[in-house]
C-alpha positions, 0 to 999 in steps of 0.5 A, spaced: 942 093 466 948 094 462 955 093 465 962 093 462 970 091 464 974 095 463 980 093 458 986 095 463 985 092 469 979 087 468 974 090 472 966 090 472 963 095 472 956 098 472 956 104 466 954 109 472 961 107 475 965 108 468 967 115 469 969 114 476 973 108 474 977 111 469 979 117 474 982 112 477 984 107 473 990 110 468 990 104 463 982 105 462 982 107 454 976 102 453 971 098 456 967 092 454 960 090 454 959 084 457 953 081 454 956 083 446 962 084 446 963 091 443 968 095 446 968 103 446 973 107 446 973 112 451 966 116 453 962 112 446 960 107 451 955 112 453 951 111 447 950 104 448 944 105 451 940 099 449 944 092 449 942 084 446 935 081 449 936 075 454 933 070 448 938 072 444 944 072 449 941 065 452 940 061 446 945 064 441 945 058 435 938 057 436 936 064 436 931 065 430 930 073 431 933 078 428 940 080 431 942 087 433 948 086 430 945 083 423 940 088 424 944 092 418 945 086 414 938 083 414 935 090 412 930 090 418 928 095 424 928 091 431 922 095 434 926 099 440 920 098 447 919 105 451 924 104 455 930 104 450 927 110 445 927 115 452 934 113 453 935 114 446 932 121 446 937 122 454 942 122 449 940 126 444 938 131 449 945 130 451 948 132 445 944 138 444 945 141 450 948 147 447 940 148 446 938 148 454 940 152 460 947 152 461 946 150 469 943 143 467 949 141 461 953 137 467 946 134 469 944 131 461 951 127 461 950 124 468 944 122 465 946 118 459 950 114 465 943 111 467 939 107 463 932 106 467 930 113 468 923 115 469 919 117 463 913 120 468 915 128 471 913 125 478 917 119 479 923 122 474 924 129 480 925 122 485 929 120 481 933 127 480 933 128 488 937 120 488 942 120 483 943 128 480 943 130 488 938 134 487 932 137 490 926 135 488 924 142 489 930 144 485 929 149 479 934 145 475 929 139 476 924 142 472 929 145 468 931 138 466 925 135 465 921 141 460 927 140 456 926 133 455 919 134 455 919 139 449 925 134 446 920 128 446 914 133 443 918 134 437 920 127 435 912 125 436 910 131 431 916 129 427 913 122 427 906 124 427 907 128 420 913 122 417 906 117 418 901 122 415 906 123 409 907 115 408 899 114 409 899 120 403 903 116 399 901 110 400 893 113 398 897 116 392 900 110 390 894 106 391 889 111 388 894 111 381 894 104 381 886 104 381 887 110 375 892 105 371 888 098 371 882 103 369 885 107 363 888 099 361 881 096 362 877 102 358 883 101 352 882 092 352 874 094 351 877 099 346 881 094 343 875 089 343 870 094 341 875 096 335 877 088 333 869 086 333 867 092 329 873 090 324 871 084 324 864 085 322 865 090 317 869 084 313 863 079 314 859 085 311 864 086 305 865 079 304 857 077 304 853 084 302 859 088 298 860 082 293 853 081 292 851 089 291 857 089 286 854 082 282 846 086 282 850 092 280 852 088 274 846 085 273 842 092 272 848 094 267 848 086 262 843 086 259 840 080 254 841 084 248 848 086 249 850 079 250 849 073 244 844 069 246 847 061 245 844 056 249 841 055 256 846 053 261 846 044 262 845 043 269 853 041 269 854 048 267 850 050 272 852 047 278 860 049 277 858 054 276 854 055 283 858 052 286 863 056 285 860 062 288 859 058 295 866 056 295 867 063 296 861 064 302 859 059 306 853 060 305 848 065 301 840 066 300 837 063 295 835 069 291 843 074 292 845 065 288 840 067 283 842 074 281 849 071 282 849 065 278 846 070 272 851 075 272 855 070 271 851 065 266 851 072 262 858 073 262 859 066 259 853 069 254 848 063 255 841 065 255 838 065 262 830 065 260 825 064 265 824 057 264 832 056 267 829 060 273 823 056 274 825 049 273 833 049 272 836 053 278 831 049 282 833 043 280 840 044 281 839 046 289 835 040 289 842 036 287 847 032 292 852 037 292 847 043 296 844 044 302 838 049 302 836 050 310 831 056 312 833 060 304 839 060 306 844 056 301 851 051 303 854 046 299 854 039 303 
C-alpha cells in the first residue's frame, strides 16, 4: 500500500486519508510518497497508483533491473502485474466519468484512493458495501461495475486488435524480406549465368573464330596466286608454329596445319604434300611441342 507525508505538518498517511487530511490541514499543498520521493501537488497524487518494488526500494546500489524512474531514459516498458493495470483503468474511469451515470461520479473518485480493489464482480460489491458504504444490493454498485467492466472490454479489444496489427506487420516484414533475398539470389544466378556465357563466348572467338578465319583464308590463297619459292626449313617452320600456339594454349593437330599453311602462303613458300607428310611432322616431333590426345601446346 502506498503512503504519503504530508509537506505541511509531516504527517503519514495512507492515500485514502489524503482528502480528509487536507480538510483539515490548511498547510497541506502537497503530499510525498514515501517509497520514491516524488511529490504531488494537490489532487495528482491520485494517479500515483503504482510505486518502486521492494527489490528496489531495499537493495538500491545493487539493484540490476530496470527503475520506474529510468523507465524513460533506458527506453524500456516495465511490465505492470493485474493488479497495478486495474488500478490504472480505475483512474481512467475516473477521468472519463462524463461518459457514466452521474449518480456513480462521486464513487469513481473514491476509488482512485484505493489501491486494492477487486477486479472480480462478487468480491468487488463487498468491496463496494465497506469502503463506498454501499449496499450490495444497491444499483449504484452494479452501476460501477458495468461501467468499468465495459471499459476493461475496450482496452482488451484495443489491445487484441494493436497484437493482430503488430503480428500482420511482422508477417508482412518477413514475407517481403524472403521476397527481397529471393529477387537477389535469382539476380546473382542471373549475373553468374551471364558472366559464364560470356566467358564461354570469348573461349569460342578466341579458339573456333580465329581458326574458321584461317580456313576461310585457306579456301580463298591458293598456290597459283602465290609464287612458289622454296619449301619452308624446319627453322621456318617451328617459329612459325610457334607463333600461333603463343596465342592459344593449345590447338588440334589438324586447325595447326590448315594455320601454319595460310601463313607459310602468305610468306609465299611452296607447301607441297611432302611438307604435310614428313616436315610438319617433324617439327611436332621437336623439344619445343607437346602433342597429347590430338591436341598440340609448346612445352
Amino acid at each position: 500500500m502506498v503512503f504519503f507525508v504530508c509537506e505541511g505538518c509531516n504527517e503519514s498517511l495512507k492515500k485514502s486519508q489524503v482528502d480528509s487530511h487536507a480538510s483539515r490541514c490548511s498547510s497541506c499543498h502537497s503530499v510525498t510518497c514515501v517509497d520514491c520521493n516524488i511529490t504531488f501537488p494537490g489532487d495528482t497524487y491520485r494517479s500515483h497508483t503504482s510505486c518502486v518494488s521492494e527489490a528496489e526500494r531495499y537493495e538500491r546500489t545493487v539493484y540490476r533491473g530496470v527503475k520506474k524512474g529510468d523507465e524513460r531514459k533506458s527506453g524500456k516498458k516495465i511490465k505492470l502485474n493485474p493488479q497495478e493495470i486495474w488500478n490504472n483503468l480505475i483512474m481512467e474511469a475516473s477521468e472519463r466519468k462524463s461518459d457514466a451515470p452521474s449518480s456513480i461520479h462521486s464513487h469513481l473518485d473514491t476509488l482512485t484512493s484505493c489501491s486494492n480493489v477487486p477486479r472480480k464482480e462478487k468480491q468487488f460489491r463487498n468491496f463496494a458495501s465497506n469502503s463506498l458504504r454501499l449496499r450490495s444490493n444497491d444499483v449504484s454498485v452494479g452501476l460501477v461495475w458495468d461501467f468499468l467492466s465495459k471499459l476493461r472490454e475496450e482496452k482488451n479489444e484495443v489491445k487484441a486488435k494493436e497484437k493482430e496489427d503488430k503480428e500482420r506487420e511482422e508477417e508482412e516484414r518477413k514475407k517481403e524480406t524472403e521476397e527481397k533475398q529471393q529477387k537477389e539470389k535469382e539476380q546473382k544466378e542471373t549475373k553468374e549465368d551471364k558472366e559464364d556465357n560470356e566467358s564461354k563466348d570469348s573461349l569460342e572467338k578466341n579458339s573456333v573464330a580465329p581458326l574458321s578465319k584461317k580456313r576461310k583464308a585457306t579456301d580463298s590463297v591458293s598456290p597459283s596466286t602465290v609464287s612458289p619459292l622454296n619449301s619452308p626449313s624446319k627453322k621456318c617452320s617451328t617459329k612459325i608454329l610457334k607463333g600461333l600456339l603463343k596465342k592459344e594454349r593449345s590447338i588440334r593437330v589438324s586447325d595447326l596445319k590448315k594455320g601454319a599453311v595460310v601463313v607459310l602462303l602468305e610468306k609465299g613458300y611452296d607447301v607441297s604434300a611432302s611438307w604435310w607428310r614428313e616436315g610438319f611432322g617433324e617439327v611436332l616431333e621437336g623439344k619445343k611441342f607437346k602433342v597429347v590426345e590430338g591436341e598440340v601446346s609448346l612445352k
